[in-house]
MDTraj code that builds the backbone (N, CA, C; nanometers):
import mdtraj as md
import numpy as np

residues = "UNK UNK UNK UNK UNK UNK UNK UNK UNK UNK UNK UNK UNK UNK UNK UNK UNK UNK UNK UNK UNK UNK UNK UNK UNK UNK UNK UNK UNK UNK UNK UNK UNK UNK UNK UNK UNK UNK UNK UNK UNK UNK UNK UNK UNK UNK UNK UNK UNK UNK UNK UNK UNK UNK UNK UNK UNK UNK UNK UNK UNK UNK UNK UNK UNK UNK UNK UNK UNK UNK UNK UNK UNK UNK UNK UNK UNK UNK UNK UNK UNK UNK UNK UNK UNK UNK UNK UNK UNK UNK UNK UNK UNK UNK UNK UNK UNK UNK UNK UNK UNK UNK UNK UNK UNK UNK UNK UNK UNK UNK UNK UNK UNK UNK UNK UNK UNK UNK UNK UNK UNK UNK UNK".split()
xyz = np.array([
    [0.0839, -0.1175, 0.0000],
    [0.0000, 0.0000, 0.0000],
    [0.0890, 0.1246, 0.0000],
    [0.0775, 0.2573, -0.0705],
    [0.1337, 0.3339, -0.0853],
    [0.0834, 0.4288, -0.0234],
    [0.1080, 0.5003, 0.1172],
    [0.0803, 0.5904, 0.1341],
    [0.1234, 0.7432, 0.1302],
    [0.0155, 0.8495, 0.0760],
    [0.0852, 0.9741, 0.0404],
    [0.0226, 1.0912, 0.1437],
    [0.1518, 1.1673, 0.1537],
    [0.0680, 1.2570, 0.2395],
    [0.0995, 1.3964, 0.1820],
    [0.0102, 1.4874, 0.2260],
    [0.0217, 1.6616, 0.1631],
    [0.0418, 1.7152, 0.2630],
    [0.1657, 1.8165, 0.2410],
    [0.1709, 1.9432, 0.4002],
    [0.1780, 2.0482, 0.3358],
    [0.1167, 2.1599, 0.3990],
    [0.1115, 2.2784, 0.3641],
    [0.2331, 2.3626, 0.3481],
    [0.2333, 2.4737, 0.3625],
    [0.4049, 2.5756, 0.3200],
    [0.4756, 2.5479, 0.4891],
    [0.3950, 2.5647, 0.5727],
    [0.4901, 2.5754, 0.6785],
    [0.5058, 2.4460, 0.7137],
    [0.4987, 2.3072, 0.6504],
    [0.5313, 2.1744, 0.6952],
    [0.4707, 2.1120, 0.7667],
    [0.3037, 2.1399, 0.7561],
    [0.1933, 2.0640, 0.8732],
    [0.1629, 1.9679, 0.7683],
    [0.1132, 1.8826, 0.8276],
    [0.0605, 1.7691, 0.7521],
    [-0.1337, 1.8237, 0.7356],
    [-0.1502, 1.8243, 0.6202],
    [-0.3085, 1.8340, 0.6243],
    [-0.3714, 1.7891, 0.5362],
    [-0.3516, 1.6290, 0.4654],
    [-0.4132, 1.5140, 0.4116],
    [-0.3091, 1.3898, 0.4037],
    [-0.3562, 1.2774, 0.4865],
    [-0.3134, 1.1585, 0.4472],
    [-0.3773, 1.0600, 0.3842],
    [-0.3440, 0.9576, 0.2707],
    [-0.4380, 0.8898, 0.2368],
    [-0.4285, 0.7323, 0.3815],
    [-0.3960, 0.7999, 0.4377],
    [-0.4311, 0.6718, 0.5593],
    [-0.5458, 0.7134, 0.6504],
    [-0.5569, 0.8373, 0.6838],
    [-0.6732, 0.8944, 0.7869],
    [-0.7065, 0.9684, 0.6972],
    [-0.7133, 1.0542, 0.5791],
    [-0.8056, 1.1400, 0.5329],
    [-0.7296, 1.2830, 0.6030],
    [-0.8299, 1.3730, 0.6180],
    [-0.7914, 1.4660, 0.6422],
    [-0.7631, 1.4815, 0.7713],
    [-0.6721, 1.5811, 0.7732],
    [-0.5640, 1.5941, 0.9314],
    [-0.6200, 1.7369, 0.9715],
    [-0.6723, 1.7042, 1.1355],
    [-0.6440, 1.8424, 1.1785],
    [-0.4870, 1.9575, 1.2085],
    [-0.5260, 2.0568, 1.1852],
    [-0.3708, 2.1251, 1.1546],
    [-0.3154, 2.1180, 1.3431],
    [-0.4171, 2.1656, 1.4285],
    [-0.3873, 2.1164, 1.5117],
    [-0.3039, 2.0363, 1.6153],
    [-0.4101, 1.9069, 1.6665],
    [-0.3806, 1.8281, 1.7087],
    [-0.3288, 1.6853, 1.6449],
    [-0.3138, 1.7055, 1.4730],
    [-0.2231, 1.6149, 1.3548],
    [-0.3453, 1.4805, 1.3762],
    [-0.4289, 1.4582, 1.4352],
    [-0.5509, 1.3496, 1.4151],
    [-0.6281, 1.3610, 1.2867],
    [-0.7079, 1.2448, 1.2421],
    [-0.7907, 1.2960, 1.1383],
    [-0.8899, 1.3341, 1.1849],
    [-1.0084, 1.3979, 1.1479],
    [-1.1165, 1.4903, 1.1474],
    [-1.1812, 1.4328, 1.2001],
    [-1.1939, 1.3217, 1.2006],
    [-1.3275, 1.2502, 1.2829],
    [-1.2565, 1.2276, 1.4346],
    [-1.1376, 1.2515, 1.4220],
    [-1.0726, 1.1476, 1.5675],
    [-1.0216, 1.3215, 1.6412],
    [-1.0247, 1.4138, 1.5994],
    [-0.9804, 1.5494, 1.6457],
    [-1.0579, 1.5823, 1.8105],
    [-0.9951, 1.6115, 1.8563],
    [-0.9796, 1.6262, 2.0062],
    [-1.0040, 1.7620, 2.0445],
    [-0.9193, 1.8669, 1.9718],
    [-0.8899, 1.9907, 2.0291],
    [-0.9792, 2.0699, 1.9829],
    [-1.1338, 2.0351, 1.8814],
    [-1.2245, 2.1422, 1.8768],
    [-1.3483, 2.0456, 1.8512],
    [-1.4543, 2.1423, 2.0271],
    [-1.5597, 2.0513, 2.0258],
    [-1.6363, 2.0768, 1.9019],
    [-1.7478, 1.9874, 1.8904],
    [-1.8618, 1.9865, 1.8091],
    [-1.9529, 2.0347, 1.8389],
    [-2.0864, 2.1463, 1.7870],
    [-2.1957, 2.1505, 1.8323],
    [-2.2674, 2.0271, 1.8469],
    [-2.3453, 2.0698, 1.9708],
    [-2.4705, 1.9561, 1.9982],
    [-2.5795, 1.9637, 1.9495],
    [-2.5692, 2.0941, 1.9238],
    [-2.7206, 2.1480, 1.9030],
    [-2.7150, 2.2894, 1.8084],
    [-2.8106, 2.3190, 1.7148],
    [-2.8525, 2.4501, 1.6141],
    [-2.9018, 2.5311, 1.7110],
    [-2.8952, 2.6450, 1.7886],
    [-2.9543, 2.7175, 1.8121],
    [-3.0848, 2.8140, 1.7871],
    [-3.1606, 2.8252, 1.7820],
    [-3.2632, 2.8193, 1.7197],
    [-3.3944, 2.9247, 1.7823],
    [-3.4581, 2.9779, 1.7264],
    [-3.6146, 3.0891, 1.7716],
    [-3.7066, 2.9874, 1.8465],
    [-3.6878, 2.8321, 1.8245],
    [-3.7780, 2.7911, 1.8633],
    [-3.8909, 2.7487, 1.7903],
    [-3.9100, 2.7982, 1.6597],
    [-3.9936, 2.7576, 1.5164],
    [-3.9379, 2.7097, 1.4566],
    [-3.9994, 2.5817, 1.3575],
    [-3.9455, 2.4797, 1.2284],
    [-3.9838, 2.5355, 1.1040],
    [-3.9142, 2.5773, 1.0226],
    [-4.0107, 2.6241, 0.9390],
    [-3.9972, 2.5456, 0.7591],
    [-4.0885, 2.5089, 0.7273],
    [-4.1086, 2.4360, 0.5862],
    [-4.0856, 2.4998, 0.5248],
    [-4.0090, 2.5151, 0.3879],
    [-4.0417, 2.5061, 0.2970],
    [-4.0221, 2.4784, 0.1263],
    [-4.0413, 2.4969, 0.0311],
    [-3.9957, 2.3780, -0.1401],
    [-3.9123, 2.5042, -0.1940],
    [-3.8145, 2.3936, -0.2434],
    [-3.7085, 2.4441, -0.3092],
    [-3.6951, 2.3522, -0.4464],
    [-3.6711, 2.4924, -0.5942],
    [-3.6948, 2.4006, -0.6684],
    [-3.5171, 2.4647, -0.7722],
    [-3.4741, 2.5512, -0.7335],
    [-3.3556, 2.6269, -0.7853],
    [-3.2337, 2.5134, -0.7621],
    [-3.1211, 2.4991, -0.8520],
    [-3.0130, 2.4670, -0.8384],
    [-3.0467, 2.3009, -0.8597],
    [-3.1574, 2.2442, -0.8605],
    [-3.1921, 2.0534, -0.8535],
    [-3.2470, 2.0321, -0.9869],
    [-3.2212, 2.1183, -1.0777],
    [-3.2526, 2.0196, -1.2294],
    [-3.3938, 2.0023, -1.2224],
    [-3.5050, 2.0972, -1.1624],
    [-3.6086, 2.1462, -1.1501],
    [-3.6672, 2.0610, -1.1230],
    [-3.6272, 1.9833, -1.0267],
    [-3.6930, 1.8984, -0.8943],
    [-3.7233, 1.9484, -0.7642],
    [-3.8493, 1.9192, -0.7117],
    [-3.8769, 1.9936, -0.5855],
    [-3.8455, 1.9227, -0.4845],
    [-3.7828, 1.9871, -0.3497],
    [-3.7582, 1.9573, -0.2491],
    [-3.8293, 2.0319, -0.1522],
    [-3.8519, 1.9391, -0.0626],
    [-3.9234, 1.9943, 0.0561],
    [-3.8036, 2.0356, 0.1837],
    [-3.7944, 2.1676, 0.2469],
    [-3.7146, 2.1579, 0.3538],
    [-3.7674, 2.2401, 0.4751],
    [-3.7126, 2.1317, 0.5641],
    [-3.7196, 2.1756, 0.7491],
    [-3.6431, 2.2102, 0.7860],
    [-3.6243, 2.3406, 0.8214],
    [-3.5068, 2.3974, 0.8882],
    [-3.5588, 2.4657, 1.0308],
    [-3.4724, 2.4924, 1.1007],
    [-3.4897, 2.5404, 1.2382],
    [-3.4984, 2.4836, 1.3748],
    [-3.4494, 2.3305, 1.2964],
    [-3.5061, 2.2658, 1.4054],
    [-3.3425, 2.2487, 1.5226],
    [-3.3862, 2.2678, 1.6224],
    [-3.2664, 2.2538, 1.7612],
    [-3.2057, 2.1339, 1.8056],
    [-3.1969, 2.0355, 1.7215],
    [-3.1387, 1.9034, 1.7547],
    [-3.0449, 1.8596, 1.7332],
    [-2.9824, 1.7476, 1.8078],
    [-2.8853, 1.6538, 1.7931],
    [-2.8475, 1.5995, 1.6480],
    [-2.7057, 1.5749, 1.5653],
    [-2.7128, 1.5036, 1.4640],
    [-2.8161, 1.3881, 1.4474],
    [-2.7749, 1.3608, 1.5515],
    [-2.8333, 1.1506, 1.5847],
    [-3.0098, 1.1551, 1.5362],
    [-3.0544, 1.2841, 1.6821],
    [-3.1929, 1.2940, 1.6630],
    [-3.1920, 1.3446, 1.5166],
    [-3.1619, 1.4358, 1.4678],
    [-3.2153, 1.5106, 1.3816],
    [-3.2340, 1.3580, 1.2100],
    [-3.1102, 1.2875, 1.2480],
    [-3.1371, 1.1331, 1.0962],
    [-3.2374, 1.1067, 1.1634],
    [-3.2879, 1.0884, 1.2325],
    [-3.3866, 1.0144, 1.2910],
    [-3.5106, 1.0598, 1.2405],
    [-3.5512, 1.1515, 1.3180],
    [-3.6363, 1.2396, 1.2461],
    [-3.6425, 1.2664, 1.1054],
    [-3.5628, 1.2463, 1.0214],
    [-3.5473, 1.2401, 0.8324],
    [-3.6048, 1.1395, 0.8180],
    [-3.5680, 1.0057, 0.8970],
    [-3.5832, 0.8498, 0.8508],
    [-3.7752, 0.8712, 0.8756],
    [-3.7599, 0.9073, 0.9841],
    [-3.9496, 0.9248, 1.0410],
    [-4.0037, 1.0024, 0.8697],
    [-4.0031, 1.1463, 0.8976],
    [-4.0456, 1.1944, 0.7826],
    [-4.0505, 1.1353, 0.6344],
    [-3.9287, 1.1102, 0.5924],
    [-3.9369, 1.0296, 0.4373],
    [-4.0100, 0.9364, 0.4704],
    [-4.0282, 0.8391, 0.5827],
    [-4.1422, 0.7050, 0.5645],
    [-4.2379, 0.7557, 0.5890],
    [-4.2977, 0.8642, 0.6427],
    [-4.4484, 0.9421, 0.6271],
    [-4.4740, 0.9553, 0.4875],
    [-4.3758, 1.0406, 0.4197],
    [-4.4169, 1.0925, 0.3006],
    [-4.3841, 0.9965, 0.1784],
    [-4.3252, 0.8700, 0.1709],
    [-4.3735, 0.7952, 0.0963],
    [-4.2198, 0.8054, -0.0203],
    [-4.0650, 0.9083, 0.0448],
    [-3.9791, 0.9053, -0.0571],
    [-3.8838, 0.9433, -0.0025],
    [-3.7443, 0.9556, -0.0471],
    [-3.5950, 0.9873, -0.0373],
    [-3.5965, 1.1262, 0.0523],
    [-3.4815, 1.1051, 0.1145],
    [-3.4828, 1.2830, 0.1464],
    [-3.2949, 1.2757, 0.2057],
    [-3.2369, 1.3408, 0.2676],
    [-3.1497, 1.3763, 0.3189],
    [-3.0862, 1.4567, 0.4144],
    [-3.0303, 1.4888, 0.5359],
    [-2.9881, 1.5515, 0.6267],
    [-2.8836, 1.6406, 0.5932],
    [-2.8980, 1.7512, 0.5404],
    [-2.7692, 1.8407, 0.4894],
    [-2.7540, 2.0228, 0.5744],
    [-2.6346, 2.0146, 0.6220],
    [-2.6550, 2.1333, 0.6614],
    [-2.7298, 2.1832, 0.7193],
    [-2.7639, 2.0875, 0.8435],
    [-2.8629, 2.1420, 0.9906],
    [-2.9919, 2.1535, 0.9199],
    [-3.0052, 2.0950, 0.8245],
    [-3.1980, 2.1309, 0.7630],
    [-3.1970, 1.9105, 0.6793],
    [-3.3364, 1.9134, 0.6758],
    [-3.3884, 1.8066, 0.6865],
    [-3.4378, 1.8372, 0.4815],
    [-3.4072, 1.7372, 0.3834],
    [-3.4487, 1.7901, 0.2572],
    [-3.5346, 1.6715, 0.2257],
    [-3.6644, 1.6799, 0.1779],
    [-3.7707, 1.5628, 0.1678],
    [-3.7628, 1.5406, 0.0242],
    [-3.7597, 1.4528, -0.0787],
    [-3.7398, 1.4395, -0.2117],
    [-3.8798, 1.5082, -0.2377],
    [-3.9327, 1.5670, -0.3348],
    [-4.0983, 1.6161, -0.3507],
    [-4.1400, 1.7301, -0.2814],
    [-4.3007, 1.7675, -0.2975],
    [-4.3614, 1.8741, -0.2460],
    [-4.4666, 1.8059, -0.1665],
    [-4.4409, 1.8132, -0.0293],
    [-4.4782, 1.7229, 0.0721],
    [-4.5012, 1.8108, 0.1831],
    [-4.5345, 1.9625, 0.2157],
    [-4.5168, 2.0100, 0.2738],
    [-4.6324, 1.9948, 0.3954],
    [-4.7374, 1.9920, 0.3389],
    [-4.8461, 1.9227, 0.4034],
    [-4.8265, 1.7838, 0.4948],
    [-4.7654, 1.7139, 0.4365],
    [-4.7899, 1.5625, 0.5169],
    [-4.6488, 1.5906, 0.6615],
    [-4.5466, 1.6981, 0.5833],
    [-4.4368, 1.7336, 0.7008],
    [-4.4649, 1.8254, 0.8070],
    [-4.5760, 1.8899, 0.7841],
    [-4.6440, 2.0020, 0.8479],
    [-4.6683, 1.9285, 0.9641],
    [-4.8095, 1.8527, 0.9271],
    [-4.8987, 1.7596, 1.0116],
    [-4.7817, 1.7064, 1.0789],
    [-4.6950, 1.5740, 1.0714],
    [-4.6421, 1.4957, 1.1379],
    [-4.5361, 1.6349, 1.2322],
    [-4.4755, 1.7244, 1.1791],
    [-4.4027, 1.7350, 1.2956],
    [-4.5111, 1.8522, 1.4256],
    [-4.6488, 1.8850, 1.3929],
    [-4.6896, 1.9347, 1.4720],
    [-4.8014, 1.8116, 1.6072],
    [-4.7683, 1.7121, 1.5340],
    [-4.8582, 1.5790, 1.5660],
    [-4.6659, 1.5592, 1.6940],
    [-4.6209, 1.5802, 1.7108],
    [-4.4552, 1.5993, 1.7618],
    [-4.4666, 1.6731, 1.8694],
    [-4.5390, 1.7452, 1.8551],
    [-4.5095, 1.8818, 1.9446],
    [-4.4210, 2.0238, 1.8861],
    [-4.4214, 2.0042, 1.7755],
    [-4.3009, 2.1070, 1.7164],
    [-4.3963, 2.2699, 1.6864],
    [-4.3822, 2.3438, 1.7075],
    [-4.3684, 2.4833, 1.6248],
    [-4.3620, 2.4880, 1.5486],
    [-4.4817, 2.4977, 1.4112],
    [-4.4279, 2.5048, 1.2674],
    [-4.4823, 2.6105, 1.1732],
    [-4.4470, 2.6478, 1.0965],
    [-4.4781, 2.7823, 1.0100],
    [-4.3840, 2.7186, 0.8720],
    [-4.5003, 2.7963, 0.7646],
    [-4.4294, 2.7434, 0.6295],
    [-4.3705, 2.8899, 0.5968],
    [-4.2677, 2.8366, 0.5171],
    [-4.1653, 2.9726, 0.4310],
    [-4.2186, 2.9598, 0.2613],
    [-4.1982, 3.0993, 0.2114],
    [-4.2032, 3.0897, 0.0932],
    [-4.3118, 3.1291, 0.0344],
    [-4.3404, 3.1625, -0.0825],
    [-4.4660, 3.1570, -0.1549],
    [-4.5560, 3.0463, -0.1560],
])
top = md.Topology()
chain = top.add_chain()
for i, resn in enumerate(residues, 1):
    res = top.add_residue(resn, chain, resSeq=i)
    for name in ("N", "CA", "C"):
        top.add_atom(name, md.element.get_by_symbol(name[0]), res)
traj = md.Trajectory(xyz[None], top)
């Protein structure tokens, strides 16, 4: 196996193909990094708010939940719940929840059937 590694100008190491990427840091890879915590949580108003996005997806609509104050862990969880309500694909990107379709209705209901705060965005 050949392993290669990249260091920057001043001689840090910051990609190995054995761990991936290196913190400049503490020289760990990114997942194993020590010296800077992780959020737990989005900070948040306290409202979820819906709503379809159809720009930049090859003019496919997406449904999105954003606002919500949770855990990574909780927050897949809650995706896995939603896409099996609504009957399709979706994804966890960037602290917001993306439902494949225009589903805004069936995401409405289930997360206020939750207890959640919800308000739709958008036209």
């Amino acid at each position: 196996m050949t392993l290669r590694r990249r260091v920057d100008g001043a001689g840090a190491l910051v990609y190995s193909t054995d761990g991936g990427r290196m913190c400049p840091d503490c020289r760990r890879p990114m997942a194993q990094c020590t010296c800077r915590p992780t959020p737990s949580t989005v900070a948040g108003d306290g409202i979820v708010r819906i709503g379809r996005e159809k720009k930049g997806r090859g003019g496919k609509t997406v449904t999105l939940v954003t606002g919500l104050a949770l855990a990574p862990d909780a927050m897949r969880a809650l995706a896995k719940q939603l896409k099996s309500d609504c009957g399709s694909g979706g994804t966890v990107a960037d602290g917001r929840i993306e439902i494949q379709g225009d589903h805004g209705d069936r995401v409405m209901q289930a997360l206020q059937v939750q207890g959640f705060r919800v308000k739709r965005t958008g036209g």
